[in-house]
Structure formats: C-alpha cells, structure tokens
C-alpha positions as a Markdown table, in Angstrom:
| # | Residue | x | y | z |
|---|---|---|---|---|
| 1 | Unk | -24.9 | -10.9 | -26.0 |
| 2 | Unk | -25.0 | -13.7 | -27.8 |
| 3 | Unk | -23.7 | -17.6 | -27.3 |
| 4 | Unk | -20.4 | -16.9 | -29.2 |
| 5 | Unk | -19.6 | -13.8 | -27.1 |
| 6 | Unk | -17.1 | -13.9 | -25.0 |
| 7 | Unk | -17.8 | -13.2 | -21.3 |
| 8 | Unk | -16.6 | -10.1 | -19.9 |
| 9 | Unk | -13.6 | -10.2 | -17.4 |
| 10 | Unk | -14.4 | -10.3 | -13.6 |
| 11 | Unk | -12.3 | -7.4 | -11.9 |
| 12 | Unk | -9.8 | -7.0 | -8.9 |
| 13 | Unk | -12.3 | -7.5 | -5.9 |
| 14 | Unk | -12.2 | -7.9 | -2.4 |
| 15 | Unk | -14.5 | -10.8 | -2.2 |
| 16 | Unk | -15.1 | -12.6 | 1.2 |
| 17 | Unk | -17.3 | -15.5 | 2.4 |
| 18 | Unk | -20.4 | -14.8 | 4.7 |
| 19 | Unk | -23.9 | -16.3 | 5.6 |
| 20 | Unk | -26.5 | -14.3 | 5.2 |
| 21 | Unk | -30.5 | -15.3 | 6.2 |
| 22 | Unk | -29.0 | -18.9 | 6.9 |
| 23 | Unk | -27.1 | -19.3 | 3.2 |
| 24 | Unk | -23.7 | -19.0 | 1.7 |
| 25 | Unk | -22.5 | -16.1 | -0.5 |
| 26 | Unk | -19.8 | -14.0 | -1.8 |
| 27 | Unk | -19.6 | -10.6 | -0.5 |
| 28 | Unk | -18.1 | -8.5 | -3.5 |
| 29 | Unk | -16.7 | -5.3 | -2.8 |
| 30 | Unk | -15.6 | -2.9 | -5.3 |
| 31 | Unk | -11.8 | -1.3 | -4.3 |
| 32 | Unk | -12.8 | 2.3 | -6.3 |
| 33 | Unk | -16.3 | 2.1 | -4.8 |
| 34 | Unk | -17.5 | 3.1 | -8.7 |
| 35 | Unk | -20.9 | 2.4 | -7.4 |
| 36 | Unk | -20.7 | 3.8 | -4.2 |
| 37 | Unk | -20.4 | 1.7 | -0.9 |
| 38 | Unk | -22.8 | -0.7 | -2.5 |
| 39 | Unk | -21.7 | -4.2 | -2.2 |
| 40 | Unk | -22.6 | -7.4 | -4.0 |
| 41 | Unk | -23.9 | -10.7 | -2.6 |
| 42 | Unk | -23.5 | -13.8 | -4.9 |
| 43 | Unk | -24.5 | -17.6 | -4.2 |
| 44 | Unk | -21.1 | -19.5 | -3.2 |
| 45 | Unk | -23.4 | -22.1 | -6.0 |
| 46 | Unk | -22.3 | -19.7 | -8.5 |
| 47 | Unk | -18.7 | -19.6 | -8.0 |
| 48 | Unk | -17.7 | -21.7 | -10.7 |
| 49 | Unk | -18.6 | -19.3 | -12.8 |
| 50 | Unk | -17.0 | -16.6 | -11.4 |
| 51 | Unk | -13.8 | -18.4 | -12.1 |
| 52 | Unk | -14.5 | -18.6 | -15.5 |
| 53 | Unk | -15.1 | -14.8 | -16.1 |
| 54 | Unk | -11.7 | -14.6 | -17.2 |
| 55 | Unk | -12.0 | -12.9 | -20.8 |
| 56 | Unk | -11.8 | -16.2 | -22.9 |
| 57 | Unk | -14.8 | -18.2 | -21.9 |
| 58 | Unk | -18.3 | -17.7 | -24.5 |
| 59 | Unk | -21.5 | -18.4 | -23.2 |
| 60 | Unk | -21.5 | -21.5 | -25.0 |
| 61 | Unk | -18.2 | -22.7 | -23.6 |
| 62 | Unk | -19.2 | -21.7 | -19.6 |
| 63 | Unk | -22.5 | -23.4 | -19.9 |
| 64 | Unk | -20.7 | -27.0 | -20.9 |
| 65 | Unk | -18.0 | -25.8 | -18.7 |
| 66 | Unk | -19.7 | -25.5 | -15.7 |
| 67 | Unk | -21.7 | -28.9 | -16.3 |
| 68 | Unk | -18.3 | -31.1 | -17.1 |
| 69 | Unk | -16.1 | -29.7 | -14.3 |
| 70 | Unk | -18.4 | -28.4 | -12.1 |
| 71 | Unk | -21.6 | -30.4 | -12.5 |
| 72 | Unk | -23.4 | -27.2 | -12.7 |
| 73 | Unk | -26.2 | -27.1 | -14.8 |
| 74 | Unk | -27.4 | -23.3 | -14.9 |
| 75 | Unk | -29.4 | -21.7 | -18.3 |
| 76 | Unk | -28.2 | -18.9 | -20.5 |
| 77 | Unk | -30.6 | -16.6 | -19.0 |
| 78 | Unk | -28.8 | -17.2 | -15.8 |
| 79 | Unk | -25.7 | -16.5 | -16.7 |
| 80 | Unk | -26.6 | -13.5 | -19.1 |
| 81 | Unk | -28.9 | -12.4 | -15.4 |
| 82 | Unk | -25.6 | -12.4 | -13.4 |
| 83 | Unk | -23.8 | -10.6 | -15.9 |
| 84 | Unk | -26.2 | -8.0 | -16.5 |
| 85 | Unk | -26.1 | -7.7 | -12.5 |
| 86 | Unk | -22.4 | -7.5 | -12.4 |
| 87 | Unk | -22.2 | -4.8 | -15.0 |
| 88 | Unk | -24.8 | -2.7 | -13.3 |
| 89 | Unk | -22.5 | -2.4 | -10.4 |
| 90 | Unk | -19.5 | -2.0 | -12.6 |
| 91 | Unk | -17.6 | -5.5 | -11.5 |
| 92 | Unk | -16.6 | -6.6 | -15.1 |
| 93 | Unk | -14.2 | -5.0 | -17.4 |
| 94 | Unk | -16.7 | -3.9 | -19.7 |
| 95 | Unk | -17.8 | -0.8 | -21.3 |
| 96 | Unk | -20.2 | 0.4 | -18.3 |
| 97 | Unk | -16.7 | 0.0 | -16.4 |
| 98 | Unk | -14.5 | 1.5 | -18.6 |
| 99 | Unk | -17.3 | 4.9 | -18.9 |
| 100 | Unk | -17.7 | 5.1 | -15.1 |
| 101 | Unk | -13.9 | 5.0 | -14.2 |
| 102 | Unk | -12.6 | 7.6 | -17.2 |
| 103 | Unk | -15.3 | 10.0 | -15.1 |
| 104 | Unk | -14.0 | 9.1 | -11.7 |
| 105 | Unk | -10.5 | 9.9 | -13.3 |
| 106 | Unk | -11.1 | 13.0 | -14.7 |
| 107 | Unk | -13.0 | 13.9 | -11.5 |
| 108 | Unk | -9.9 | 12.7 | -9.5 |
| 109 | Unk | -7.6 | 14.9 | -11.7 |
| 110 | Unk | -9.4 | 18.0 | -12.0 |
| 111 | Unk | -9.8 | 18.7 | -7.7 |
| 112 | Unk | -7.1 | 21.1 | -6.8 |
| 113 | Unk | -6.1 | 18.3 | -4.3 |
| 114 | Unk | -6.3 | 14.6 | -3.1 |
| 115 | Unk | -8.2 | 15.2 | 0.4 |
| 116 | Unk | -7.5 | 13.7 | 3.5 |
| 117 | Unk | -9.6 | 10.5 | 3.5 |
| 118 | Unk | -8.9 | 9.3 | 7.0 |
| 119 | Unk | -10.2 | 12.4 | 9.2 |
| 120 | Unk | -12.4 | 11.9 | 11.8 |
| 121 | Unk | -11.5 | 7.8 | 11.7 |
| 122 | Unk | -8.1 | 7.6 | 12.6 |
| 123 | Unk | -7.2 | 11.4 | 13.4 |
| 124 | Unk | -9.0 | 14.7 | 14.2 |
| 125 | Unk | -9.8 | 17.3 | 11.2 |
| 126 | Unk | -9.2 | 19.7 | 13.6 |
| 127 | Unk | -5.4 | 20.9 | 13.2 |
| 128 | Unk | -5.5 | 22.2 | 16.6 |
| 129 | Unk | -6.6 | 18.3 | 18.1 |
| 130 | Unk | -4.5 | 16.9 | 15.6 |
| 131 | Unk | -1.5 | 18.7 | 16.8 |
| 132 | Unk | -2.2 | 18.2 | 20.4 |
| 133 | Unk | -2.8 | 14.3 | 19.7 |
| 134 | Unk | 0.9 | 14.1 | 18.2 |
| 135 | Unk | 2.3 | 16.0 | 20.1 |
| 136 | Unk | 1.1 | 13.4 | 23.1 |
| 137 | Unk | 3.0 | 10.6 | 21.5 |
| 138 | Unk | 6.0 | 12.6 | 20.4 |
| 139 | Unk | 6.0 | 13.5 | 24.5 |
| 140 | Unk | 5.6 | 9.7 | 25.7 |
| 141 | Unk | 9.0 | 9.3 | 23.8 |
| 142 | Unk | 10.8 | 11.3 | 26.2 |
| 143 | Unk | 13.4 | 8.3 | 26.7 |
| 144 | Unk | 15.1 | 9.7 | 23.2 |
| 145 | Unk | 16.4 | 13.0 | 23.1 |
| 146 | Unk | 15.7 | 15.4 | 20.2 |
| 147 | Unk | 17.3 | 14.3 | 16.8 |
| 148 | Unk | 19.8 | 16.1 | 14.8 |
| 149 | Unk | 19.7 | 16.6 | 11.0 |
| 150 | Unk | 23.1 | 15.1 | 10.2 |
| 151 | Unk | 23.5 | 12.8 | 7.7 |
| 152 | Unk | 19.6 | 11.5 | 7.6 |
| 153 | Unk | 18.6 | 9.8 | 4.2 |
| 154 | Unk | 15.5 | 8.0 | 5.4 |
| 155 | Unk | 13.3 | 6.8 | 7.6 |
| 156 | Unk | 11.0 | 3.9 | 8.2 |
| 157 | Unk | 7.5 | 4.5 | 9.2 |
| 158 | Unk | 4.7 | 2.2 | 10.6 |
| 159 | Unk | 1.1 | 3.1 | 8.1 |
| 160 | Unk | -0.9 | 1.5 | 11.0 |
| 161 | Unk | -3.3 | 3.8 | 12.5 |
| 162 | Unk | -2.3 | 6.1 | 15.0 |
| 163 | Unk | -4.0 | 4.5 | 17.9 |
| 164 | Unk | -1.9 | 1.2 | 17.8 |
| 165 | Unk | 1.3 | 3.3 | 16.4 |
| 166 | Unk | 1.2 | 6.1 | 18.2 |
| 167 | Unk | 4.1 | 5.9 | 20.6 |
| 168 | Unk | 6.5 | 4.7 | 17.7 |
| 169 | Unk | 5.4 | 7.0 | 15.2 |
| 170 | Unk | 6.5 | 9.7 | 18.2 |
| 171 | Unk | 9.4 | 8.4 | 18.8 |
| 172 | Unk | 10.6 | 8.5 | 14.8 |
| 173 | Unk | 9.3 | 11.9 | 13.8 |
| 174 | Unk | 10.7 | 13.4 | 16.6 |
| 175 | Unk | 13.8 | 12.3 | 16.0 |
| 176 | Unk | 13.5 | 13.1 | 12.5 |
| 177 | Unk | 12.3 | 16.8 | 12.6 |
| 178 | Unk | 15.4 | 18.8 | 12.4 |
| 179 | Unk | 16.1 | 17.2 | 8.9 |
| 180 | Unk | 12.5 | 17.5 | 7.9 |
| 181 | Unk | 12.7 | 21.0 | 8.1 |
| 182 | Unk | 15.5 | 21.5 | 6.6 |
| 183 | Unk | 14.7 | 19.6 | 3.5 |
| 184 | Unk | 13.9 | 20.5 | -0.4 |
| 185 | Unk | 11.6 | 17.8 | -0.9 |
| 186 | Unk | 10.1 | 14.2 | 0.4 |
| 187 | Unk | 9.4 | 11.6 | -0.9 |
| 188 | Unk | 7.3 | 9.1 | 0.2 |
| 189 | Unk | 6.7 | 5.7 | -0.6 |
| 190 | Unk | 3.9 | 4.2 | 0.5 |
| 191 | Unk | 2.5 | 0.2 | 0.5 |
| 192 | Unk | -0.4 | -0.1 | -2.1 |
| 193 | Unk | -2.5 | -2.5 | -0.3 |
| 194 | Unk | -4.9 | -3.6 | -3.8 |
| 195 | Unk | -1.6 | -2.8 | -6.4 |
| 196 | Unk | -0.2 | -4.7 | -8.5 |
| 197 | Unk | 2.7 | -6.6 | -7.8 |
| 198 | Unk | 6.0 | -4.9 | -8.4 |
| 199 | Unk | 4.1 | -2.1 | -9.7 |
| 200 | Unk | 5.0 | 2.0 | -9.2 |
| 201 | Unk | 1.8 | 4.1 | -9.1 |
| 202 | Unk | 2.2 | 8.0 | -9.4 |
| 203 | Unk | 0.0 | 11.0 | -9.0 |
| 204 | Unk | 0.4 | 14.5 | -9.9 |
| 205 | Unk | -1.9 | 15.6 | -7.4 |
| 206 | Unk | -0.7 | 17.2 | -4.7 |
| 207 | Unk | -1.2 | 16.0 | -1.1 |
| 208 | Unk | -3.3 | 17.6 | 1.9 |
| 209 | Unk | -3.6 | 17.5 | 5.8 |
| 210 | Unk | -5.7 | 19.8 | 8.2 |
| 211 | Unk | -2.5 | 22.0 | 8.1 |
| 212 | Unk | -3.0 | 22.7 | 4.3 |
| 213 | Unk | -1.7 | 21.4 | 0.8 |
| 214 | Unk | 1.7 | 19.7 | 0.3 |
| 215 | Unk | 2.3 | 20.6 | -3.1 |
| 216 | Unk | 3.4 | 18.1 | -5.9 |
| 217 | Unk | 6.6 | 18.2 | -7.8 |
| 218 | Unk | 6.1 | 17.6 | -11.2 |
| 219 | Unk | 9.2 | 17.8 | -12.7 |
| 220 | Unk | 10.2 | 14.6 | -10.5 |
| 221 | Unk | 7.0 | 13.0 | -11.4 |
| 222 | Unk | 7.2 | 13.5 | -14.7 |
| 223 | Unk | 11.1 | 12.1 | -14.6 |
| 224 | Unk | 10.0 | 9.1 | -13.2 |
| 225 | Unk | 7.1 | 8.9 | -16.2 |
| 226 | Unk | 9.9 | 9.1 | -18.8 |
| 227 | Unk | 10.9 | 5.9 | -17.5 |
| 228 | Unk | 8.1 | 4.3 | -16.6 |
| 229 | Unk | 5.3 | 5.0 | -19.3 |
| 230 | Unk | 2.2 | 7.4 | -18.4 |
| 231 | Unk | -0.4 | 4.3 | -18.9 |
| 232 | Unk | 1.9 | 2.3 | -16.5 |
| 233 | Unk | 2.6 | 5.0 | -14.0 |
| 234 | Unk | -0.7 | 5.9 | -14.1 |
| 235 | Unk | -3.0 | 2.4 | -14.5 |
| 236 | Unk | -3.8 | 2.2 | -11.1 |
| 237 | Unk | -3.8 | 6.3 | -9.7 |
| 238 | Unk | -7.4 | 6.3 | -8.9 |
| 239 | Unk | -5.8 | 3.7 | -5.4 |
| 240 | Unk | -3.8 | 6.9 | -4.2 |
| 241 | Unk | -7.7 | 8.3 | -3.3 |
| 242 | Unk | -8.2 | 6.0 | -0.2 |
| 243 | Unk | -5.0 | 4.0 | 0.2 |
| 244 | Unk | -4.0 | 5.4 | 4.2 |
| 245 | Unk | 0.1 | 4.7 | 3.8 |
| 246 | Unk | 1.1 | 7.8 | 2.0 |
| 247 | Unk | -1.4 | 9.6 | 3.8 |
| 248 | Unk | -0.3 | 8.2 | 7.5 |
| 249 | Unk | 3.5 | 9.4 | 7.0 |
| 250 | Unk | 2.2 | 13.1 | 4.6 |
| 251 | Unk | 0.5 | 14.1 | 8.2 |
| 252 | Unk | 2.8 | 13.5 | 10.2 |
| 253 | Unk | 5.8 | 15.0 | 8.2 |
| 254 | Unk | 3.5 | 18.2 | 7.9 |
| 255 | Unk | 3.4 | 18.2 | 11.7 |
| 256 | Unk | 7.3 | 17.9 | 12.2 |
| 257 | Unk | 7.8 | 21.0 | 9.7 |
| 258 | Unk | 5.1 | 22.9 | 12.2 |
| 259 | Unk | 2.9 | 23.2 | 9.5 |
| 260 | Unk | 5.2 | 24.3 | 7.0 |
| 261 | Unk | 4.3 | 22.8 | 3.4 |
| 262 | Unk | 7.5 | 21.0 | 1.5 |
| 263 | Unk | 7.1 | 19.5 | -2.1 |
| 264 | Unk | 6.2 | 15.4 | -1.6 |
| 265 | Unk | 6.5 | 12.7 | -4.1 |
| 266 | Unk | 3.9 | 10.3 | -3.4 |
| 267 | Unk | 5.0 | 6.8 | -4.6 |
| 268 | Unk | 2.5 | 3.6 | -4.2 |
| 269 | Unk | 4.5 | 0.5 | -4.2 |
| 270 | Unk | 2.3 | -3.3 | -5.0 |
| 271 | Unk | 4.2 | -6.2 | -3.7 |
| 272 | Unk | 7.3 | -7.4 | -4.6 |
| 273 | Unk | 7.2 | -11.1 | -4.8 |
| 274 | Unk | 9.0 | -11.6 | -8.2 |
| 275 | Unk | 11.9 | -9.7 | -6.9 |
| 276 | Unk | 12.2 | -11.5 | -3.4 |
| 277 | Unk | 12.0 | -15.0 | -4.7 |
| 278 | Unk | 15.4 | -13.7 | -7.0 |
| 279 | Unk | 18.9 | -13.7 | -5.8 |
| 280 | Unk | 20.9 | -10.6 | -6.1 |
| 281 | Unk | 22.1 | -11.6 | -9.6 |
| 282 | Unk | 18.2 | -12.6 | -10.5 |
| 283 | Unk | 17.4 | -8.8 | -9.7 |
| 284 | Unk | 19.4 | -7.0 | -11.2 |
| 285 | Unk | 18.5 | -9.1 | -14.2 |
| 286 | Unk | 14.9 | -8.9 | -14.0 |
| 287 | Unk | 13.3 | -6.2 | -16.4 |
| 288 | Unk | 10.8 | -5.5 | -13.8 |
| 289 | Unk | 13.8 | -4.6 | -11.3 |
| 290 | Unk | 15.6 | -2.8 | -13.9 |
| 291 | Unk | 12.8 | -0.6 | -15.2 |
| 292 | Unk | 12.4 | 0.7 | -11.5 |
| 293 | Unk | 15.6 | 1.3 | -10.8 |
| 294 | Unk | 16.0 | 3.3 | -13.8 |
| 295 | Unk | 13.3 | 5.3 | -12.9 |
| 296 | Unk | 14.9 | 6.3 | -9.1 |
| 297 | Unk | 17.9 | 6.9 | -11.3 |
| 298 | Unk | 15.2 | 10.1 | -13.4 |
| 299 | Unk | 14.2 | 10.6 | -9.8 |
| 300 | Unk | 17.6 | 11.2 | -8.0 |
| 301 | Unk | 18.4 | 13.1 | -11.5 |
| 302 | Unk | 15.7 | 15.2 | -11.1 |
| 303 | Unk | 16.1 | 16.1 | -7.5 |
| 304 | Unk | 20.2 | 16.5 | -7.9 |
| 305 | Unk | 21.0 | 19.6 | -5.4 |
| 306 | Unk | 18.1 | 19.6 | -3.2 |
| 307 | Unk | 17.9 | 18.1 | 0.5 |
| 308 | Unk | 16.2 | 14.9 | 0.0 |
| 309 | Unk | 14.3 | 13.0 | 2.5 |
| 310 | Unk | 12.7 | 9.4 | 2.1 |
| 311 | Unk | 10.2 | 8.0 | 3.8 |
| 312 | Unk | 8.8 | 4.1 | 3.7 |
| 313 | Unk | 5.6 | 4.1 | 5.3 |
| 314 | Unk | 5.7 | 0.5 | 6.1 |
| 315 | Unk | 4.6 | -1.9 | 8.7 |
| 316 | Unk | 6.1 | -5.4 | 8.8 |
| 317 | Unk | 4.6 | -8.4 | 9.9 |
| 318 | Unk | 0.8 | -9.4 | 9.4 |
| 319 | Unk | 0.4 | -12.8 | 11.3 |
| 320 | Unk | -2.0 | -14.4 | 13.5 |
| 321 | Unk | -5.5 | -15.8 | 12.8 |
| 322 | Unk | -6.9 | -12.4 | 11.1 |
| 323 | Unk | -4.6 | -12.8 | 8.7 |
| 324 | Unk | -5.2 | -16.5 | 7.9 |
| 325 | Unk | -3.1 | -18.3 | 10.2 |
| 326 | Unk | -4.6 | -21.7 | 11.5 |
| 327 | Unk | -4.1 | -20.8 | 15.1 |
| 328 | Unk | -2.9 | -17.8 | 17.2 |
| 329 | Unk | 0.0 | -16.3 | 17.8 |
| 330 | Unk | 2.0 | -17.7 | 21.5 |
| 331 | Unk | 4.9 | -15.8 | 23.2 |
| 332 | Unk | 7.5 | -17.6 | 22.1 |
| 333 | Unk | 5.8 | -17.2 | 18.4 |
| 334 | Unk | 6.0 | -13.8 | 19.1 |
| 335 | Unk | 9.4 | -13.6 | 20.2 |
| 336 | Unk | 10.3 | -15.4 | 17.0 |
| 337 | Unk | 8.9 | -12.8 | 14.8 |
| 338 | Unk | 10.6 | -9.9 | 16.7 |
| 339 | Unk | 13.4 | -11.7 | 16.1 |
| 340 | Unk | 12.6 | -12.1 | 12.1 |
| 341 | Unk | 11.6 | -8.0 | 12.2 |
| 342 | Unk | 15.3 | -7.2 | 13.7 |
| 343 | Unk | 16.8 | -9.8 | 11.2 |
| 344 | Unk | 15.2 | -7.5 | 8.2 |
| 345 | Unk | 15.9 | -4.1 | 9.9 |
| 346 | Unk | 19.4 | -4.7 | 10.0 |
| 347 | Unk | 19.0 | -6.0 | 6.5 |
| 348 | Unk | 18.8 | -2.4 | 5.4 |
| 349 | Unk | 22.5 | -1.3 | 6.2 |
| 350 | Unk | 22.9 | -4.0 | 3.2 |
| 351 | Unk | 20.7 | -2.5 | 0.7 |
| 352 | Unk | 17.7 | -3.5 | -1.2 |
| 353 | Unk | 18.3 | -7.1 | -2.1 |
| 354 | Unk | 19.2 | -8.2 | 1.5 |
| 355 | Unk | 16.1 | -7.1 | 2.8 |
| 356 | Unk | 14.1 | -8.8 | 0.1 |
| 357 | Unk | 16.2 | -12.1 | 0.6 |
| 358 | Unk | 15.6 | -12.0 | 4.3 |
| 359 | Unk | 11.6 | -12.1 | 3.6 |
| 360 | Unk | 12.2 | -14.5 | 0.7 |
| 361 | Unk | 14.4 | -16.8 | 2.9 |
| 362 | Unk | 10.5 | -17.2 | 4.7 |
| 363 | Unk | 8.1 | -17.3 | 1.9 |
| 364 | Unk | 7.1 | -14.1 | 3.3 |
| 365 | Unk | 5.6 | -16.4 | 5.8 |
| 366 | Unk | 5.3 | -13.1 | 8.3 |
| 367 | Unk | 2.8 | -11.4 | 5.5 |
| 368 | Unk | 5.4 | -7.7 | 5.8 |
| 369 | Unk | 3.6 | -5.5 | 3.8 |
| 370 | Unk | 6.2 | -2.7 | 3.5 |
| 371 | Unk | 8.8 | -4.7 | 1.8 |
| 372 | Unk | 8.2 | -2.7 | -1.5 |
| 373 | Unk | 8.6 | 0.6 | 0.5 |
| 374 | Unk | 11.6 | -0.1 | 2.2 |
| 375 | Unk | 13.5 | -1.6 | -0.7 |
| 376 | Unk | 13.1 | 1.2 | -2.5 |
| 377 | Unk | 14.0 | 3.4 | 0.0 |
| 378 | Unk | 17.0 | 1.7 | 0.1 |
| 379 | Unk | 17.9 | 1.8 | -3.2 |
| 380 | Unk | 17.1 | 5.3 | -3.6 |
| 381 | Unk | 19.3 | 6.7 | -0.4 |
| 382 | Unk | 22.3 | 4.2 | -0.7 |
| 383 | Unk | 24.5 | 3.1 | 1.5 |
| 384 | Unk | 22.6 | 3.8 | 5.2 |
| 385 | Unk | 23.1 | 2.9 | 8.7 |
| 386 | Unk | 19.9 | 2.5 | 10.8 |
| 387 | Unk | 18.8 | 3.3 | 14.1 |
| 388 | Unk | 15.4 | 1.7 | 15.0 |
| 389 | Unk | 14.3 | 4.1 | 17.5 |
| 390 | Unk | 11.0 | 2.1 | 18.1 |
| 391 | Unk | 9.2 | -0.8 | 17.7 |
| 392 | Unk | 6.0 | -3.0 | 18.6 |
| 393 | Unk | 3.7 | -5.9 | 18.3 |
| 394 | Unk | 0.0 | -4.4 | 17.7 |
| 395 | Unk | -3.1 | -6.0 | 18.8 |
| 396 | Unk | -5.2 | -6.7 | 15.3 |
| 397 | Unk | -7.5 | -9.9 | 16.6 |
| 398 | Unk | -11.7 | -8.0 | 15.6 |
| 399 | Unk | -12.8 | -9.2 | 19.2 |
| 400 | Unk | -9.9 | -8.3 | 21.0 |
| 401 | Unk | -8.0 | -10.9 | 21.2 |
| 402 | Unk | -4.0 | -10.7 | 21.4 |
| 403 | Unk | -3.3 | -14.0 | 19.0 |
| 404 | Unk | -3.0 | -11.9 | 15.9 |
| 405 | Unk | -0.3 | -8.9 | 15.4 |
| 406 | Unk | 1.0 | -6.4 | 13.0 |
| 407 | Unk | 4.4 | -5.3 | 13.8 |
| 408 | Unk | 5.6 | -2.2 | 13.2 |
| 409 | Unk | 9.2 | -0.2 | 13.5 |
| 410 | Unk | 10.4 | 3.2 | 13.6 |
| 411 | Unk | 13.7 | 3.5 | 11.8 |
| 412 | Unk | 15.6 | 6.2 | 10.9 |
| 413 | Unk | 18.3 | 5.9 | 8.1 |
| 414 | Unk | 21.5 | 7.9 | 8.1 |
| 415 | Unk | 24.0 | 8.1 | 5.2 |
| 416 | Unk | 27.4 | 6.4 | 5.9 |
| 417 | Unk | 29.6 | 8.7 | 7.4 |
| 418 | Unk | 26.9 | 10.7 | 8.2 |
C-alpha cells in the first residue's frame, strides 16, 4: 500500500469498551465470526483512526488528519501494522474480506439446511425434552382455554429466550395451534438484530428444529426477489445463520403442529427508523416504504389460495441501564412503559403506520426491537383485531438486578369479522 492509497473501509462491528491488564481498548467482534470466535483488542489511543477508515481517507491524508484533529502523531508503519492486523482477521472491506465471505456463502447455501443454532443454550436438542419443556409453559397457561382457528391472521411473538418468555410464549401458541395446523404456509418475520435499517433479508434455505426440516417455499421467496433485487434481498443472508428471532418462533410453531413440517418464509427485518419518524403520508411516499410494500404485494400474490399465517417474532421494550439508560428502571417507570407497550399493541388494530407513529411519538425512547416485525405483519394481514393473551417485564440487569427490562407480549391477530 502505498501513501496515495486509500484506506480500506472498517466493517459493521460490535465494538465495546473494556480494560484489559490495567489499559483501555476496543473489543472488536466480528457479527459473521469470519475468523472464528476470535476477537480483536485495539488501544482506545487508536480510535481516531478507526473513525477515519471510512473508504476515502489515503495514508497520507490520515497521518495529517490524525495530528490536526486529533493531535495524534503515529508513523506510516503504524497505521499500515493496524491495517495489516485488521485484514488478517477480516474487519475491513477488502479483498481478504470479500474471499473469506463468498466461501462462507457458498458454504451457507450448499447445506441441505440452516441448523438450529441455539440448542443446548436456550432449549434442549432433545425433541423429547424440548417438547416436555413447552409443553410446561403451554400448561402454566391454564387460565386461557384452548384457541380456535377462526379468523386468525397473525400473531405476535416475544424472540426472548425461553427462560424469561416462557409462560407468554405458552400462553400464545396455545392459543394459536388449531390455526397452525390447519395452515398452507408461515411466514415469519423475524427482528435482525445487526441489519440494516429498513432492510428485508431472505433465504432460500429451509429452516430446522429437533423435530426435523421446515421446508422453504421458493416460489414466495423468489416473488418477493422480483421486487426486491437478489443482491438486495440477499446482501445480508449470511445474519439468518445465528440471528435467534426467526429461529425462537420456527420451534415453537413446529411444536404446535406436533411435529408436523409446514412451508415457512423466513423474513429478517433491520430497523425502521426512516419510516417511524414519517407520517402516514411520508410513508407511503417513501421509496424505501413503497419498495417493501410492493414486495408483500408478490408475497400475498404468490401465496393467493393458501391458509396463511404470520408471525412477528418481536419483543418490545429494551430499557434500563443494560441498555444505556443513566439510571435504573423504578416502579412507576415501569408502570409507564406497560403503559407505552398497551398504547402500541392496540396500535395494531390501526395498521402499520399507527404502530410506527406510536414509537416515533417517543424517539423510540423504549428501544422496541420488533417494530419492523410487527409493521409488517400488519401490513401483510390487514385489517386485524388483537387479543394480547400475555405479557411481561423480563429481568435483563448481567448481575441480577431488576432495573433493566425487556418487555415482551403475546398477541394474537384475528381478521375483522373473523
């Protein structure tokens, strides 16, 4: 490389703040693990030139950067060390990055199936366990009686894990069983933690649990495609490996059918924060908006005749000092997010853009995570009422504290008149 090169971009990282030995660095995971679980410490000194690997800085240019702004003063061989480094454990969008991901694709897309990557951590490999562990929760939900299949469009599930969820993940697919197994095909769509915002990832790999393969339904997928582009559809698949929301609600809608496989449409959804800072009129005018409504327009064309089900495997509110908050969470704090949580849920029997309005009204100053999900649930069913049949604040403080929550709901969405 020489001084007139430009520096390679940094990539999408989760990149946290530790001590280490006494010192300061940046912890720098990689999302797709490229390198394996092998992590990357950097000297918080250095960060000003992490900000500048941004594609459009030469050597030259970050050197007498980093002294002007920064009053860094580093060498060339520094920065050319770091960047040799950073390469080595594919963090830059260069060609070492671009040669190790076209092999984990193709590796991705030539198994007969995406495994289950949550066994054993949040639920038993065993089918036998598995089943006995759900059908524990589905019992402690004995308050509701058995659902009916009339009329059911949707349904809004927590992606927490089942240890916090449990007993409202019971109490939903319970109540939602007789339509699962009476429908033609599911379709699921899931909160992509690492996505990009307003951004529909697909997959045409099919979906397995301990009971066996959901298979894929290609001709949907490949509706939705049509629309959508296969480098955009497809930009980010490699997240559908180890993202747990689609994977969360695929288990337990295998469990409801008693093991019975149904085609699923797995759908990861980035955040929607262009489209919640719109009003309804800014929506519908927003290319972004329009491009994904057109493609649950292929979707619903492509699935005409068949018994339909859609799931939103979303939680809701992320608040509390884990999640960045100055201070925990009191009771009446509490109460004032329930409060916020009902405000949205009851959003839904006014469609997409109500819901999104009623986090946007906020800032999305709750952190809900399945906005993206539910909206487009919403838009995909219509016209719904909606029953929350559970609901809860979960403990998520790392040394067991109660100041920091995710909530989560169970919701079950019924067609009008239905």
């Amino acid at each position: 490389m020489n001084d007139d090169s430009l520096l390679p971009r940094l990539r999408p990282l989760s990149i946290d703040r530790v001590r280490h030995q006494g010192d300061e660095f940046f912890l720098m995971r990689d999302r797709l693990q490229l390198a394996g679980e092998e992590t990357l410490l950097v000297p918080v000194a250095l960060g000003p030139l992490l900000l500048l690997l941004d594609g459009r800085h030469t050597v030259t240019a970050a050197l007498s950067n980093l002294r002007t702004q920064y009053g860094l003063t580093l060498e060339r061989e520094q920065i050319l060390g770091l960047m040799q480094t950073l390469s080595a454990c594919y963090l830059l969008e260069d060609a070492a990055y671009r040669s190790a991901l076209a092999e984990l694709r193709a590796g991705w897309r030539s198994a007969p199936h995406r495994s289950p990557a949550l066994t054993d951590r949040v639920y038993p490999a065993d089918r036998h366990a598995l089943g006995t562990m759900l059908r524990g929760w589905e019992h402690q939900a004995s308050a509701y009686e058995d659902g009916t299949a009339d009329g059911l469009a949707g349904l809004i599930s927590p992606h927490i894990d089942y240890q916090r969820g449990g007993p409202v993940y019971g109490a939903l697919w319970r109540r939602a069983a007789p339509a699962l197994r009476e429908a033609d095909l599911v379709v699921i769509f899931g909160t992509d933690h690492h996505g990009s915002p307003g951004r529909l990832t697909l997959t045409r790999q099919p979906y397995a649990t301990p009971w066996g393969v959901l298979p894929a339904a290609p001709a949907a997928v490949d509706a939705m495609v049509d629309v959508l582009g296969e480098d955009e559809a497809f930009a980010e698949e490699l997240h559908h490996r180890d993202e747990h929301s689609v994977e969360l609600a695929a288990v337990w809608l295998h469990h409801a059918r008693g093991g019975r496989p149904v085609p699923v449409v797995p759908v990861l959804c980035g955040h929607p924060l262009g489209w919640m800072q719109s009003s309804e009129r800014g929506m519908a005018d927003d290319p972004s908006w329009q491009t994904v409504m057109a493609a649950l327009e292929a979707l619903r064309t492509a699935t005409a005749g068949k018994r339909v089900i859609v799931v939103a495997a979303a939680d809701l509110a992320h608040v509390g000092p884990a999640f960045g908050d100055p201070r925990p969470y009191s009771p009446a704090a509490k109460t004032a997010v329930r409060r916020a949580d009902e405000d949205l849920l009851a959003a839904c029997e006014s469609g997409p853009a109500a819901v999104l309005a009623s986090a946007g009204r906020t800032g999305d100053r709750y952190r809900i995570c399945g906005l993206s999900p539910i909206a487009l649930t919403l838009a995909f069913t219509g016209p719904v009422r909606a029953e929350t049949v559970g609901y809860d604040q979960c403990p998520a403080d790392h040394d067991g504290g109660d100041g920091s929550i995710v909530t989560i709901a169970g919701t079950l969405l019924r067609r009008r008149g239905g």
